[in-house]
N, C-alpha and C positions, 0 to 999 in steps of 0.2 A: 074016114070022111076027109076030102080034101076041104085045106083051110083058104078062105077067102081071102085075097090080097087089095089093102086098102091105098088109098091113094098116098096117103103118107108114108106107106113105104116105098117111095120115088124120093124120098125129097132129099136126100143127097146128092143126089144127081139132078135136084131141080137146085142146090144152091150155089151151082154157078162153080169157078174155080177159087180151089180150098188155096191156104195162104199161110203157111208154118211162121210163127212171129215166135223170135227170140229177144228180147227184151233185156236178155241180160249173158254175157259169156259164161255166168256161174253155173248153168243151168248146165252146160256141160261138164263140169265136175262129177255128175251124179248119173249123166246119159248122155253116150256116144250119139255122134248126125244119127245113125242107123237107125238105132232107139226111138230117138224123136219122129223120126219120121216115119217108125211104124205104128207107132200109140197114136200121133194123129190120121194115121187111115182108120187105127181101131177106132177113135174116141167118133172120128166126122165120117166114118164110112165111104171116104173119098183119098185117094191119096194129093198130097200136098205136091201141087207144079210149083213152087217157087218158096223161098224161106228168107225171110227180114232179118238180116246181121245188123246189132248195133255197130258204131262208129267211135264208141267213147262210153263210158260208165261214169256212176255217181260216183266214184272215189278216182277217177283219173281218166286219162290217153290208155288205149289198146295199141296204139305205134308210137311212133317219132312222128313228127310235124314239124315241117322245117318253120323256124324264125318261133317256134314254143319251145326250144330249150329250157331244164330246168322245171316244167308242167311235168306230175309227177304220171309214171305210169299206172293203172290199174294193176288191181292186185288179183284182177279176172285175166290180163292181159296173155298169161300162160293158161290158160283153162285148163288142162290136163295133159299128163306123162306124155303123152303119144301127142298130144295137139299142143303146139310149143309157142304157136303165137295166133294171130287174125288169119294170117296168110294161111297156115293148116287147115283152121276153120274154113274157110272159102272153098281150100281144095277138097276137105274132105265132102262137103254138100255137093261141089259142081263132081264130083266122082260118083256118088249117087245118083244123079243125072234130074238135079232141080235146077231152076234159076234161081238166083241174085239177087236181092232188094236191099238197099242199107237203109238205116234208119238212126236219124240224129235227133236228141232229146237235148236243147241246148239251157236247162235248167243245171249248170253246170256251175259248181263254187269253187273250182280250183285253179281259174284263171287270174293271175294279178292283176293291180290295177284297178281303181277306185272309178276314174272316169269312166269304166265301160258298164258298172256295176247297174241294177237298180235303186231306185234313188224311191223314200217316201214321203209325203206330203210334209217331211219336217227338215228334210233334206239326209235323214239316214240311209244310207247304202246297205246295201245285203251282198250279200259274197255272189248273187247270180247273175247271171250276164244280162244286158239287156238289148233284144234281140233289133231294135229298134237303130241302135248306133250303129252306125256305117263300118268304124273300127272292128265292135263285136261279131259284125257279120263278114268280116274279114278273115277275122278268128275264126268263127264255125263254117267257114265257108270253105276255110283251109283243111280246117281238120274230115270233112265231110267228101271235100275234092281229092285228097291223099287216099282214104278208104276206094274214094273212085278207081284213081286210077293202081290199089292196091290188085282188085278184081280184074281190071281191064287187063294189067299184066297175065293174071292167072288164065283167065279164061282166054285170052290169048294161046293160051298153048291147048285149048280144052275145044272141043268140037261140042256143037251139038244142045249146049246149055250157055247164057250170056248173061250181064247186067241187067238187070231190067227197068229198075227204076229207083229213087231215092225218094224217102219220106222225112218230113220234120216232126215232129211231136210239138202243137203246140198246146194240149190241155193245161199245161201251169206253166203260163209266160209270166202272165201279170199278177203276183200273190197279193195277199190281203189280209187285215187283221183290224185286229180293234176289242170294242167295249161297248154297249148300249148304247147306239144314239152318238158314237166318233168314229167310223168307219175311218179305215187306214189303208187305200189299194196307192198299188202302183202302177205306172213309173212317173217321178218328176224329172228325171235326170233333163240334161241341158238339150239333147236330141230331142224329148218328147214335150219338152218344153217350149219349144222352137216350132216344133211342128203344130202344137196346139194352137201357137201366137200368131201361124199361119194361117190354119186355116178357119180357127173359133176362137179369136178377140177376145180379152178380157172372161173366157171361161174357166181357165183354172185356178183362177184367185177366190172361183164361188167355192173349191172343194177344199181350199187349205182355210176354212171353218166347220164349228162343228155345232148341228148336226149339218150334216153336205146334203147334195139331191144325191147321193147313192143309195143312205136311209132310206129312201122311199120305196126302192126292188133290195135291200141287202142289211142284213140282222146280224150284230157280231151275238154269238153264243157261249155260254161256257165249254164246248167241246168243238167249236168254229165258228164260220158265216152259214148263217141261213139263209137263203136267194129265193127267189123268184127267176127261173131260165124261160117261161115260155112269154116272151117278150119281141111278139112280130115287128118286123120292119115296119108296116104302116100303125102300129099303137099311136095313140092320141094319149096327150098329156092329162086327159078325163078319167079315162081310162087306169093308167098308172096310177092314178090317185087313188080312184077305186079298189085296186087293190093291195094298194098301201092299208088302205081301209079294213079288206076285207082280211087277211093277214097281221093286222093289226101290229104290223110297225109305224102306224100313224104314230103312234106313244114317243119315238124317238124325236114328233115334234110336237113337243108341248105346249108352243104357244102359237103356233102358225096357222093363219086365218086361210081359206080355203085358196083364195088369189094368191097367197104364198106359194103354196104346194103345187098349184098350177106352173109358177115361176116355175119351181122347182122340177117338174117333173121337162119342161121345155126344155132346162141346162142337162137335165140326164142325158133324154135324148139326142143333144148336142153333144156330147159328150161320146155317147156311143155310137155314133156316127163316124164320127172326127177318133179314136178309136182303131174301129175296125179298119180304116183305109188307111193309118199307118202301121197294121197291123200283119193286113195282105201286102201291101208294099215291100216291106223289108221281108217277107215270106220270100216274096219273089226275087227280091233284090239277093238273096243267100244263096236261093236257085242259080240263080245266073253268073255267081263269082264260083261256085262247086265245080259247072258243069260248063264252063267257059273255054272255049276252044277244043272240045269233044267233037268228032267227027257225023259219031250218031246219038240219034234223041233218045232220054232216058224219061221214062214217065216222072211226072213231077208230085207229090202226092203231100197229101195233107192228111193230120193224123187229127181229128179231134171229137169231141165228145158224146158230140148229135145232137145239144141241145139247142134248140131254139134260138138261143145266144148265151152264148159261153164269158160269164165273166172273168176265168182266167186265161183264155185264150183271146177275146177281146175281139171275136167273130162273129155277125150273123150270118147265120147258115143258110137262111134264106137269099139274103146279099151273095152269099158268096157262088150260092147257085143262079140266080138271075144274071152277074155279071159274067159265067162262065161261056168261052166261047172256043171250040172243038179245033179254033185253026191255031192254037197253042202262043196265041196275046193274051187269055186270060193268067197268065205266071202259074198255074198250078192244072193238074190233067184229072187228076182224080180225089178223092177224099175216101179215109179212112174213117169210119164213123159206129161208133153202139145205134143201131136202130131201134128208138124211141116213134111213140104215136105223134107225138109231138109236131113234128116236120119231115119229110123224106124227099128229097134232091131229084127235081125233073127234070138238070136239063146235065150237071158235071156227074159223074162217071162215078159212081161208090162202091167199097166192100163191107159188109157186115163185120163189124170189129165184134168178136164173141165175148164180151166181158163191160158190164155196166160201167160207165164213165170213161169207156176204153182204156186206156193208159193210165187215168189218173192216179188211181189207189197203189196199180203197180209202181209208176214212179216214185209214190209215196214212200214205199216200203223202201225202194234201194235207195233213198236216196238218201233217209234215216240212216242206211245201216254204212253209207258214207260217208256220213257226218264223225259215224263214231270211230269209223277209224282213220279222221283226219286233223291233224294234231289241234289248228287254229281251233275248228268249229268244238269238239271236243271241251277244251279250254276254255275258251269264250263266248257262251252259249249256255243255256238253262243246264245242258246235260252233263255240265260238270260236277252239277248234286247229285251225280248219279253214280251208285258204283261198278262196276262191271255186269255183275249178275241180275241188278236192275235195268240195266241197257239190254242184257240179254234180252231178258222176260218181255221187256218191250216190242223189242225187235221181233220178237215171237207174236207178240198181241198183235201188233201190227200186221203181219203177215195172214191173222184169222180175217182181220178185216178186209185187205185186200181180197182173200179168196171167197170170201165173202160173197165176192162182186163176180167172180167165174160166170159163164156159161158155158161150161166145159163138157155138153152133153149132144147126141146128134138132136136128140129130142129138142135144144133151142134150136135146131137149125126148123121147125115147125114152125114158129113163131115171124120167122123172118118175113116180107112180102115179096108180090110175085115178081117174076122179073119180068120189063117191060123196056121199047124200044124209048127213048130218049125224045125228044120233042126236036121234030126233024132230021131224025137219024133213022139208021137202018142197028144199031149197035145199041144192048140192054144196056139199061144205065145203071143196074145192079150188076157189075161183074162178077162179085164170087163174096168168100168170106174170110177171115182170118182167124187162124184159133191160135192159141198163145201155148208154147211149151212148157207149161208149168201144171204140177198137179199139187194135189193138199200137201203131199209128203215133202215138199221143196221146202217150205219156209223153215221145219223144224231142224232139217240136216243142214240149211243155211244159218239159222241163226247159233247151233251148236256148235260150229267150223269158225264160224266169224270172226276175227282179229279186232277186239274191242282195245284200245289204249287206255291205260288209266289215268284217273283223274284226282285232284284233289278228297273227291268221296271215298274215293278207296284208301286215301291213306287217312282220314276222320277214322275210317272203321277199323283199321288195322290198330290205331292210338285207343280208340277203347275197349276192343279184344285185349291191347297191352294190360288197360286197366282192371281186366278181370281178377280178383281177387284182394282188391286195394279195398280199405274199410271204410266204409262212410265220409269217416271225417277226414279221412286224405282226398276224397274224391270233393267233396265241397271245398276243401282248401284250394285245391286245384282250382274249380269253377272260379272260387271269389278272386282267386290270381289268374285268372283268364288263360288258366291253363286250359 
């Protein structure tokens, strides 16, 4: 009996052009270009026309950068015996005959220098860059431009296969924390402070109190922020309240009468406004210092989450799609995005990112597992009560999680929507998808490999394994003498 053929089995070939994203050099430690790019024809039943090379890692530089002498290299920066640097990496994919994408994640802690840092509402700095300062986009602009013209050398000698385009990563620009009811985001530094004073007067003096109008869409929790993203461009401050209501983070204001929370929910929306436009701005601005003085155009692309509005990227995706415009003034060509019901882009140019919150969870993971092996953060930071074997286990939890968030199956490529020509174009405005080279088995062989530095808690534990066999009362002797 012949078997019937159903429409979903087209749909690899209805999802447009497939997008190999490498996220991290480690990945080839464990699998050759070859590898990866035959697992994703297996995995998306398509083979992969182009593959996204990072530019820089959670733990360091993948090259030299002139005027960053001293910026430590990644410890991914040799991938493997045979692939000895970036430059391998490049030639071995453009020798399998993909193109080029680089992609920069500027959530980056190993840049000195306090001034370029993020700054919080109390004036404390965090080791991450803040994307916002002219300087720091100087910084990644550099290191982003070098990877450029790393490629452009190589493919220079290569027929047939070219650059195609540069990505940013911005799902965790602007991080956040807190407590019930004192939400703590960023950035206050002197740039976003300046820029606020420009364009919304006397607004960030409403948010260094507590509770602020972020309370009213944002919940600190004991395991993070709980948010509210589906937060349209036209919401009314009625609105907002409402679902402060309905959500019941009204409790984080206990004594504020309804015309308060009105106020409040007005300075949000000022707030996110004033925001997002210096948000895209300095996108753009990074764009333009990378890819300055290039002869030909490299797609410009945006890497973010798909929500509705992203409170750590500091975008609405709605805005960013109304302001897009096809003759290459709007600073940015396309967006990379997890397709949610939520919002999907009519008029800029997007790829199905296959993994829930696209980037986030992933960066999450590496970027933990850069922390632990960098002396400062190490030392000076929570994770110094940690012993090595507890950082491990972590680094392994953390990795469930991340995968967690996978759509590593053709079956999600079902789910995606159809593709459709663009509002005044002849060109879909879904071009293809992106699938990530990472399967279950990565996190375990990474976090077993991993170069954890030790900390204070390892020598706590090594002093009381010393104490095993000491009796009672030497062991309290010790305690009351602060041994």
């Amino acid at each position: 009996m012949t078997r019937r053929q159903f429409s979903i089995s087209n749909v690899s070939h209805l999802a447009g052009e497939g997008i190999l994203d490498i996220p991290s050099l480690s990945v080839l430690r464990y699998k050759n270009p070859a590898a990866l790019l035959a697992e994703f024809k297996d995995t998306w039943g398509v083979e992969a026309r182009a593959v996204a090379l990072p530019v820089a890692e959670a733990d360091g530089l993948l090259y030299d950068v002139g005027g960053l002498r001293g910026v430590p290299l990644s410890s991914h920066a040799q991938p493997s015996q045979s692939l000895k640097g970036f430059e391998d990496v490049v030639k071995a994919f453009l020798s399998a005959g993909v193109h080029i994408m680089l992609t920069l994640c500027p959530n980056m802690g190993y840049i000195p220098g306090e001034g370029l840092q993020l700054a919080d509402i109390t004036g404390i700095t965090s080791a991450q860059l803040c994307i916002a300062n002219p300087r720091s986009v100087e910084v990644l602009g550099a290191i982003l431009g070098t990877g450029i013209d790393i490629v452009r050398d190589v493919t220079a000698r290569s027929s047939g296969v070219r650059l195609q385009g540069v990505a940013v990563d911005v799902t965790d620009l602007w991080g956040m924390g807190g407590e019930l009811g004192r939400v703590r985001a960023t950035c206050f530094c002197t740039t976003c402070t300046q820029h606020f004073s420009d364009t919304a007067p006397d607004l960030l003096k409403r948010f260094k109190t507590f509770p602020n109008p972020w309370s009213l869409l944002l919940r600190p929790t004991g395991s993070g922020i709980d948010f509210v993203s589906e937060v349209p461009v036209g919401i009314s401050p009625e609105e907002i309240v409402g679902i402060a209501r309905q959500r019941n983070y009204i409790e984080q204001f206990p004594k504020a009468e309804q015309s308060e929370l009105l106020e409040y929910a007005n300075l949000l929306l000022r707030y996110m406004r004033s925001r997002h436009s210096l948000t895209v701005g300095a996108i753009g601005a990074l764009f333009d210092y990378a890819c300055n003085g290039l002869d030909e155009k490299l797609t410009r692309i945006v890497v973010m989450e798909g929500e509705t509005y992203g409170w750590t990227s500091g975008i609405w995706l709605e805005e960013l799609d109304n302001a897009f415009r096809d003759d290459g003034t709007s600073g940015y060509d396309e967006v990379w995005l997890n397709v949610t019901p939520s919002f999907l882009p009519q008029r800029v140019p997007y790829r199905a990112y296959m993994w829930r919150r696209s980037r986030y969870f992933i960066n999450s993971f590496f970027e933990l597992a850069g922390s632990l092996a960098h002396a400062s953060t190490r030392v000076h930071t929570g994770l110094s009560r940690m012993t090595i074997e507890e950082c491990r286990r972590m680094v392994a939890e953390q990795w469930q999680q991340a995968y967690g968030s996978a759509l590593s199956s053709q079956a999600a490529l079902v789910g995606l929507p159809e593709r459709s020509a663009a509002e005044g174009s002849q060109q879909n405005v879904r071009r293809g998808f992106v699938g990530v080279g990472l399967d279950r088995d990565f996190g375990d062989r990474f976090s077993d490999q991993l170069v954890i530095l030790p900390s204070r808690a390892d020598s706590h534990a090594r002093a009381s394994s010393n104490d095993v066999g000491l009796d009672i009362q030497t062991i309290l002797k010790r305690m009351q003498d602060g041994g």
